[in-house]
C-alpha positions in Angstrom: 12.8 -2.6 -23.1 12.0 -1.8 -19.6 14.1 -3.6 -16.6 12.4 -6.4 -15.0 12.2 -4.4 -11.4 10.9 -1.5 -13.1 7.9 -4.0 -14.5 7.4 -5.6 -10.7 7.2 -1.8 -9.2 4.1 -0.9 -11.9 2.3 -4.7 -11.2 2.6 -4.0 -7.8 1.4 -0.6 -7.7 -1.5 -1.6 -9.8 -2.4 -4.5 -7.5 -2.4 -2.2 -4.8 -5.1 0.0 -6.8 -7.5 -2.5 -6.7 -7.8 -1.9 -3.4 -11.3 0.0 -3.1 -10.2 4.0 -2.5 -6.4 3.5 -3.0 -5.4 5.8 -5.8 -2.1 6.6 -7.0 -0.3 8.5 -4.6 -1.4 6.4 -1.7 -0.7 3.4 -3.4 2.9 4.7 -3.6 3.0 5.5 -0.1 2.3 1.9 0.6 4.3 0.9 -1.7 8.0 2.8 -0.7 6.7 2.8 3.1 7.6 -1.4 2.5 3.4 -2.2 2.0 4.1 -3.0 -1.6 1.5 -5.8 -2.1 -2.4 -7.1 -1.1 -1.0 -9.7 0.7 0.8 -7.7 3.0 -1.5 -4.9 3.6 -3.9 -7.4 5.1 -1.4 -8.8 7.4 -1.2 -5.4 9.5 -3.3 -4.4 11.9 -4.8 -1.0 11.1 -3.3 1.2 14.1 0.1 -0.1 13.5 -0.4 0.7 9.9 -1.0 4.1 10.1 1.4 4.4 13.2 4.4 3.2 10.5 3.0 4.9 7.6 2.9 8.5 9.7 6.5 7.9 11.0 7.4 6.9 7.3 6.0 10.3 6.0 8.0 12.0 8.9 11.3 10.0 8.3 11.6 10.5 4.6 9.6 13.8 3.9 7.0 11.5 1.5 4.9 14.3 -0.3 1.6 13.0 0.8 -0.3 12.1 4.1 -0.7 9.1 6.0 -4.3 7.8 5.9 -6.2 8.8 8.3 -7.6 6.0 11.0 -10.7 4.3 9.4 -9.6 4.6 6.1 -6.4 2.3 7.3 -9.1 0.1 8.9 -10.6 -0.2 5.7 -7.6 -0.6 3.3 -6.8 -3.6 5.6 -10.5 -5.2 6.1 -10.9 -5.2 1.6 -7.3 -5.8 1.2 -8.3 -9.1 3.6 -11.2 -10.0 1.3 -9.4 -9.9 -2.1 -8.8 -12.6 -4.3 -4.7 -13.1 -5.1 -5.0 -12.4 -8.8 -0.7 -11.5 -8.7 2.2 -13.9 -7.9 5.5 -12.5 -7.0 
């Protein structure tokens, strides 16, 4: 009984946990801040990541922090070596 969009926003939250130290509320951070799947995350480059994420947090008074420098690196690098196990 649950709307289709609804579904997508929970597979894609959960896709984006699989990402090694990405736990709920930075996975919805990625997620509303326009990051909402593996494939994009490793498309960014890691300063721009946290630059947008940080202006994100500013702009829309998220309740949560941007990640800090290496753990953008990081997020990007494993996102990068993940298998696609989702299609959208």
């Amino acid at each position: 009984g649950l709307p289709l969009d609804v579904i997508l926003e929970f597979v894609k939250l959960s896709d984006l946990a699989r990402i090694p130290g990405i736990k709920s509320i930075r996975a919805r951070l990625y997620h509303d801040a326009g990051v909402d799947t593996v494939e994009k995350m490793a498309g960014w480059d890691p300063v721009e990541l946290r630059t947008m994420l940080l202006e994100f947090v500013e702009r829309t008074g998220f309740d949560g922090i941007a990640p800090l420098p290496g753990e953008a690196a990081f997020s990007v690098a494993r996102a990068k070596g993940l298998p696609k196990v989702v299609e959208y």
